[in-house]
BALOBA-1460 file (C-alpha; in Angstrom, 3 decimals):
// residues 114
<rec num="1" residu="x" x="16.811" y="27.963" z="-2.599"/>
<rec num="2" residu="x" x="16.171" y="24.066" z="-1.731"/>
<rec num="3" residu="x" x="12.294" y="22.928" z="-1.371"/>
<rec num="4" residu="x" x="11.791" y="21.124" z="2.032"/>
<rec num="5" residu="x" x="12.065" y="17.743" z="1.555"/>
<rec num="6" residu="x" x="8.700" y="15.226" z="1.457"/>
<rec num="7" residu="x" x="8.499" y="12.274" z="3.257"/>
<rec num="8" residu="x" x="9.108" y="8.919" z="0.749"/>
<rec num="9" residu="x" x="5.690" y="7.191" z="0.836"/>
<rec num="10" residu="x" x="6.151" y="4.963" z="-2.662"/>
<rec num="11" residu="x" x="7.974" y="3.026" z="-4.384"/>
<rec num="12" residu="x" x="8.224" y="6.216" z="-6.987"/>
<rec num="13" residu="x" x="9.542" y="7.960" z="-4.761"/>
<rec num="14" residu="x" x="11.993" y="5.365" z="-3.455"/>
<rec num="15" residu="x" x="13.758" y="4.982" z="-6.944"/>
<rec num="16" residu="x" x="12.557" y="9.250" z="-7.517"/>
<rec num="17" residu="x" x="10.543" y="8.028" z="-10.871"/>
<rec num="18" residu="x" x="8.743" y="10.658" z="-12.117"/>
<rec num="19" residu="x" x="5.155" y="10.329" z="-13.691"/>
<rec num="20" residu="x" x="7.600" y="11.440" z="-17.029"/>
<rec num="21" residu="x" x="10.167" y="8.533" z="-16.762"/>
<rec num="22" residu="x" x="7.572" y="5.853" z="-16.088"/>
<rec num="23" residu="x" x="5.907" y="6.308" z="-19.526"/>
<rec num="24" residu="x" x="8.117" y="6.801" z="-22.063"/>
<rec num="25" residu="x" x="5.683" y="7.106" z="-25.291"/>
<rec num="26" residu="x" x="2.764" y="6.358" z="-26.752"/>
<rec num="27" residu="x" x="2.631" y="3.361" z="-28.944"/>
<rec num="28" residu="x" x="0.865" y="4.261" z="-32.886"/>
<rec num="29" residu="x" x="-0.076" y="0.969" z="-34.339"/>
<rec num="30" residu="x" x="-3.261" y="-0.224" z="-35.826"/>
<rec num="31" residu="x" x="-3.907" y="-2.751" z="-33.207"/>
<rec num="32" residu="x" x="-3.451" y="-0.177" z="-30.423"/>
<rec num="33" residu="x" x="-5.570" y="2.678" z="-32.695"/>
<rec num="34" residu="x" x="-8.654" y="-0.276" z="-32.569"/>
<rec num="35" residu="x" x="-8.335" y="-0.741" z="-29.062"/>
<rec num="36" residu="x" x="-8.406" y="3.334" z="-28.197"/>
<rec num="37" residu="x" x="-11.857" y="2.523" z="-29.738"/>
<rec num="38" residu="x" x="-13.067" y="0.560" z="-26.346"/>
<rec num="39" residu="x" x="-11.013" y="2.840" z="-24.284"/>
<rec num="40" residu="x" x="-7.899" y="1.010" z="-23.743"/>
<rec num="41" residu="x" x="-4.470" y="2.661" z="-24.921"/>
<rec num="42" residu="x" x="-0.909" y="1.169" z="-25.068"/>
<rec num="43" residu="x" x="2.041" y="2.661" z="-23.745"/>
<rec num="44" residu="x" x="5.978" y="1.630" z="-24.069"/>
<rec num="45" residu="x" x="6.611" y="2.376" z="-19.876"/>
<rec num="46" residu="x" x="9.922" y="1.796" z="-17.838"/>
<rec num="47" residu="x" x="10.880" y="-1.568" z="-17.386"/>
<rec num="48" residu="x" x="11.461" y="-1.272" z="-13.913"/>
<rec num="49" residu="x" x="7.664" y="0.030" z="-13.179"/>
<rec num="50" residu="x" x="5.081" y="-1.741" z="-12.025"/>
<rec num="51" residu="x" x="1.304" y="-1.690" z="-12.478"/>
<rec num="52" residu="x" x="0.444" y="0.736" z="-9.995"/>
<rec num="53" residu="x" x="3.238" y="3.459" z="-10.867"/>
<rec num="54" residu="x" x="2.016" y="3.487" z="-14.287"/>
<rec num="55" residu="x" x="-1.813" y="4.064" z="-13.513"/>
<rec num="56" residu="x" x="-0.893" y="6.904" z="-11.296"/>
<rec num="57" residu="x" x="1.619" y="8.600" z="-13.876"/>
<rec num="58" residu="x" x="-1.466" y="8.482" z="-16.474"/>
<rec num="59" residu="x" x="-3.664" y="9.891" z="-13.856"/>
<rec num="60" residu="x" x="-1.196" y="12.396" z="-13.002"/>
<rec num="61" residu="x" x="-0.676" y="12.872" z="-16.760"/>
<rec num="62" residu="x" x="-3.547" y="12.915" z="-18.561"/>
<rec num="63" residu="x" x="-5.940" y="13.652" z="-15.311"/>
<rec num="64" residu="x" x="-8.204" y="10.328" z="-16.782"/>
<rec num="65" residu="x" x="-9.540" y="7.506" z="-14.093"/>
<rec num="66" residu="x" x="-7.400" y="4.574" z="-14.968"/>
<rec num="67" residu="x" x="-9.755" y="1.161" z="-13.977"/>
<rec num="68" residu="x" x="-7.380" y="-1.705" z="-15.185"/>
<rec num="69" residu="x" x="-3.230" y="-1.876" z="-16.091"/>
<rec num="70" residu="x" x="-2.019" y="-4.976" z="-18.077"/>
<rec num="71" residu="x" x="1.812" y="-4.937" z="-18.769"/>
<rec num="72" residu="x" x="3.923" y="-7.199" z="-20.944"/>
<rec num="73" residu="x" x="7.663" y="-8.047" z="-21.201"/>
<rec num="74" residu="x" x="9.102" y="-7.969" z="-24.325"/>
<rec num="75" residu="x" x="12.519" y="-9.537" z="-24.893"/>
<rec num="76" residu="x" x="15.073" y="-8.019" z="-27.023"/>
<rec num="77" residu="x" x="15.866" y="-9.520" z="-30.330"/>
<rec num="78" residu="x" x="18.798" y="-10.927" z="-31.508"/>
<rec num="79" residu="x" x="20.811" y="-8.568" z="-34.123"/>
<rec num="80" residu="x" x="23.961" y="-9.936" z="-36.184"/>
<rec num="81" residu="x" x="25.962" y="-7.431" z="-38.194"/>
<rec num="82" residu="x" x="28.572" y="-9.205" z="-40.203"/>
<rec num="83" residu="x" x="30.694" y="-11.675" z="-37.105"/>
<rec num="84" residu="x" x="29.740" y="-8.898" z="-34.252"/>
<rec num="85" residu="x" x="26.448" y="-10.646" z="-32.418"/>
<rec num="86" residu="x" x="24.229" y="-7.990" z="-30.271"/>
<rec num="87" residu="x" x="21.117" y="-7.466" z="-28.843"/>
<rec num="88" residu="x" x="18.232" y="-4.944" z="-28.535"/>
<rec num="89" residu="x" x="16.884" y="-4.230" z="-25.498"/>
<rec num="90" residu="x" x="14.036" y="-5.571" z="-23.717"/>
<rec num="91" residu="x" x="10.841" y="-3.469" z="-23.487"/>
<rec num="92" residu="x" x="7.901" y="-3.117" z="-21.213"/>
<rec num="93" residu="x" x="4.290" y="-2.309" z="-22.992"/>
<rec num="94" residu="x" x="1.439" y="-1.238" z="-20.539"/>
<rec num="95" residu="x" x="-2.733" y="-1.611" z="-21.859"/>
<rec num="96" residu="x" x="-4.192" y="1.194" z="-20.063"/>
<rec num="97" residu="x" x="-8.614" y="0.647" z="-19.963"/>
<rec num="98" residu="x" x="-9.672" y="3.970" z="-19.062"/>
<rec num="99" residu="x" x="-13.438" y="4.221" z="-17.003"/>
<rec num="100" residu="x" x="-16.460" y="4.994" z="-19.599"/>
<rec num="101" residu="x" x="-16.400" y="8.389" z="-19.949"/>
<rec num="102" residu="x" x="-13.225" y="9.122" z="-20.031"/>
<rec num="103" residu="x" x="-10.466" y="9.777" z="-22.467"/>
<rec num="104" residu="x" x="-7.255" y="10.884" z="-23.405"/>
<rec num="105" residu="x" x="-6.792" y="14.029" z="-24.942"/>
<rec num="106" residu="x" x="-3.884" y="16.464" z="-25.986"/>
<rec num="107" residu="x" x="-4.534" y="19.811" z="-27.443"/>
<rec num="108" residu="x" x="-8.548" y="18.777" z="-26.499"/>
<rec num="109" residu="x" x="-7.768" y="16.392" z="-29.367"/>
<rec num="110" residu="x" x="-7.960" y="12.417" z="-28.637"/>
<rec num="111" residu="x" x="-4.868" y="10.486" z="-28.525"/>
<rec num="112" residu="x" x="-6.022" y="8.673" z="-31.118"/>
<rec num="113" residu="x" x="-8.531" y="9.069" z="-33.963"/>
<rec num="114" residu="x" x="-10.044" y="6.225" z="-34.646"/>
């Protein structure tokens, strides 16, 4: 049995992104375990989403109130094994600032413990 079909309104649903394939995980570091302490978490997202597919895939997510979304780029390294010469690839990181109040939780456990 097929669903009716929605109209396209976004972007999303242009490319059909999911909330899922926009954020791919968390990422556990110290610097990002500090900043969960002023409610701002980091996130390795597609590279191909922008800032306001990834706060409405942690709304839709987590069901938090997402006030600001600051991405960065981060170019693949170099890697030589032996004569062959590759690459890694490129990765997108997203800072998530969540409004006061607010925080994310899985299992009614934070994301983080700080």
């Amino acid at each position: 049995m097929s669903r009716p079909a929605k109209p396209l309104s976004s972007v999303a649903d242009l490319r059909r992104m999911t909330a899922h394939d926009v954020i791919r995980k968390p990422i556990v570091t110290e610097q990002s375990m500090n900043l969960s302490a002023v409610n701002k978490y980091t996130f390795e997202v597609n590279l191909r989403a922008n800032k306001i597919e990834i706060r409405n895939a942690i709304q839709d997510i987590f069901k938090v109130k997402v006030t600001k979304v600051t991405t960065s780029i981060l170019p693949g390294k170099v890697k030589r094994r032996g004569r062959v010469v590759g690459s890694t690839s490129d990765r997108k990181r997203a800072v998530v600032t969540l409004a006061e109040g607010h925080q994310i939780q899985i299992d009614n456990r934070p994301l983080f413990e700080v």
